[in-house]
N, C-alpha and C positions, 0 to 999 in steps of 0.2 A: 488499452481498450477504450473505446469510444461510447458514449449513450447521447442523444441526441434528437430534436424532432426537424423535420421540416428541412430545409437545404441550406445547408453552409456551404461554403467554398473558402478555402483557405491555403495557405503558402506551407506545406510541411517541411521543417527542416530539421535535419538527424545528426546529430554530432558522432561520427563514427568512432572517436575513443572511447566516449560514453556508451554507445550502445553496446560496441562490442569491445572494449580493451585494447585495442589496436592502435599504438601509437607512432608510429608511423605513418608516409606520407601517401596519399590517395590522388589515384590519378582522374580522370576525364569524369564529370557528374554522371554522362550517358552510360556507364556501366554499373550504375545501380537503379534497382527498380524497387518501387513502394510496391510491397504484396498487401492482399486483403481477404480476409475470411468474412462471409457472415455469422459466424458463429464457432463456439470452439467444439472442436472435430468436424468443420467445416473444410472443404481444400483450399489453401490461398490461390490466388487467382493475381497475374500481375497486371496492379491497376495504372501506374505511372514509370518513368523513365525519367532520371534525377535529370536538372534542368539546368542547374549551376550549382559551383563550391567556392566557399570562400576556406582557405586551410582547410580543418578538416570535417567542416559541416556541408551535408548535401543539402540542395532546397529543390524539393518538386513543388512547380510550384500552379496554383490555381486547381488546387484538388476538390474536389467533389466529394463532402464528405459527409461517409454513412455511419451508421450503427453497425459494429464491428470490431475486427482484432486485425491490428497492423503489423506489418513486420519489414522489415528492410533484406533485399537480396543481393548479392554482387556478383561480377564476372571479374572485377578486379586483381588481377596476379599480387598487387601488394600485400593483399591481406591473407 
């Protein structure tokens, strides 16, 4: 969860074992997307589309960032 005034922009990167346990290998950054709610019981909405990986952290990068609750999604078969 985020709080925040005014406009930042920033590089988000997610270390996929850490977020979700998965230690195994991840393929293509483009099959993960940064969700985002305004608030919670809000619906997430997909705000980006991972940009690059190094191992197994994703970076979206040059985000747009609001006051909010993030979440990570994937289409990846690995996980």
């Amino acid at each position: 969860h985020l709080d925040e005034t005014g406009t930042v922009s920033a590089d988000v990167k997610i270390d996929i074992e850490d977020a979700t346990g998965h230690t195994g290998t991840i393929s293509a950054a483009s099959n993960y997307r940064l969700l985002y709610a305004s608030c919670s019981g809000c619906t997430f909405v997909e705000l980006e589309t991972g940009d690059s990986k190094s191992g197994d952290v994703v970076t979206f990068s040059s985000v747009a960032i609001k006051d909010g609750i993030y979440a990570i999604g994937s289409a990846d078969s690995n996980l």
